[in-house]
C-alpha positions in Angstrom: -21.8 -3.1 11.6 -20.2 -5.9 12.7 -18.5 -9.2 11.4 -20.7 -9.8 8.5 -19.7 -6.6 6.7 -16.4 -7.6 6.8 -16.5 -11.2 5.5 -18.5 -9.8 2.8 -16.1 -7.7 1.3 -13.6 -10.5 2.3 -15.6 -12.6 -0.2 -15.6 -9.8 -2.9 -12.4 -9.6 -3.0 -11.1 -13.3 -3.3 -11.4 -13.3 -7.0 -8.8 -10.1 -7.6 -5.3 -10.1 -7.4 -3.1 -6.8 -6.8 -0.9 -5.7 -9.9 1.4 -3.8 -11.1 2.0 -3.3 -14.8 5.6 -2.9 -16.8 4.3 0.8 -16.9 3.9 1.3 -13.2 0.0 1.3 -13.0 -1.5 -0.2 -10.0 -4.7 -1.9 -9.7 -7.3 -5.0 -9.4 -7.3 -7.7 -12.2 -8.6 -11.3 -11.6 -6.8 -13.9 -9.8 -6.3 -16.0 -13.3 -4.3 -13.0 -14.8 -1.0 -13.9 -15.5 2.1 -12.6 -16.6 2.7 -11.4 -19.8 -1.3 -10.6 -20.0 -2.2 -7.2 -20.9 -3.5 -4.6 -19.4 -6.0 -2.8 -22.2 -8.7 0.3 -22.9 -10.6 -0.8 -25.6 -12.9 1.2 -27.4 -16.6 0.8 -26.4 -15.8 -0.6 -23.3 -16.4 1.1 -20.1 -13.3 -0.5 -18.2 -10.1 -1.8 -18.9 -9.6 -5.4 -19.9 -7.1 -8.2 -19.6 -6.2 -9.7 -22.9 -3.9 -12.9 -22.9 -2.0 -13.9 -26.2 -2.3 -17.4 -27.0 -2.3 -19.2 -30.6 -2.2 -16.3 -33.0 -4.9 -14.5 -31.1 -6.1 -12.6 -28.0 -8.6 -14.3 -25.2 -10.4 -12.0 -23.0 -9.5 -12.6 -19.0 -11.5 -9.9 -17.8 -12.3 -6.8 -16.7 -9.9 -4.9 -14.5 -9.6 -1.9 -12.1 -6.4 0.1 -13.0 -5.6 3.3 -11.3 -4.8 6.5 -14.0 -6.7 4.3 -16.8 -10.6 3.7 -15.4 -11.7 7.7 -16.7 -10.5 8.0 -19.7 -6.8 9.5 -18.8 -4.9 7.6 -21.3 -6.7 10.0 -24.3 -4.9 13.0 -22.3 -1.3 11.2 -22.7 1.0 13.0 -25.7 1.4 9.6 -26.8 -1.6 7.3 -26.1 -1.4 7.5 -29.7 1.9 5.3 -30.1 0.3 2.8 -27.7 -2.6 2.0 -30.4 -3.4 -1.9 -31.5 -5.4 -4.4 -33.5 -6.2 -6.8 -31.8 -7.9 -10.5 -32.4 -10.1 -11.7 -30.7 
């Protein structure tokens, strides 16, 4: 294998920081994110995404990796309901 496997992945990586939301999820969101940003699973999209709130209307930051949210396990929370938003964007 050697070195160049691992500088690789190095390299993959440099973009992502390490979070942890208000709600105790853990996962990958991009370097830029920023508290205060939020963590969402938006219908039609296959991954969570990072919205930020800025003059009277959401901007994108990006896609994310968030562990307990990537397959669809918010739908089997009793009240992923509550948790539903318009957003702007």
């Amino acid at each position: 294998m050697g070195l160049g496997r691992f500088s690789f992945t190095l390299g993959a990586a440099k973009n992502w920081a390490f979070i942890m939301t208000s709600s105790g999820y853990i996962g990958l969101t991009p370097k830029w994110t920023q508290i205060g940003d939020q963590v969402c699973v938006l219908p039609g999209c296959c991954v969570p995404v990072v919205l930020r709130y800025a003059e009277g209307c959401y901007s994108l930051v990006g896609e994310c990796f968030v562990l307990g949210l990537m397959d669809g396990e918010m739908l089997d929370s009793s009240d992923w309901e509550a948790q539903l938003r318009d957003f702007d964007i």
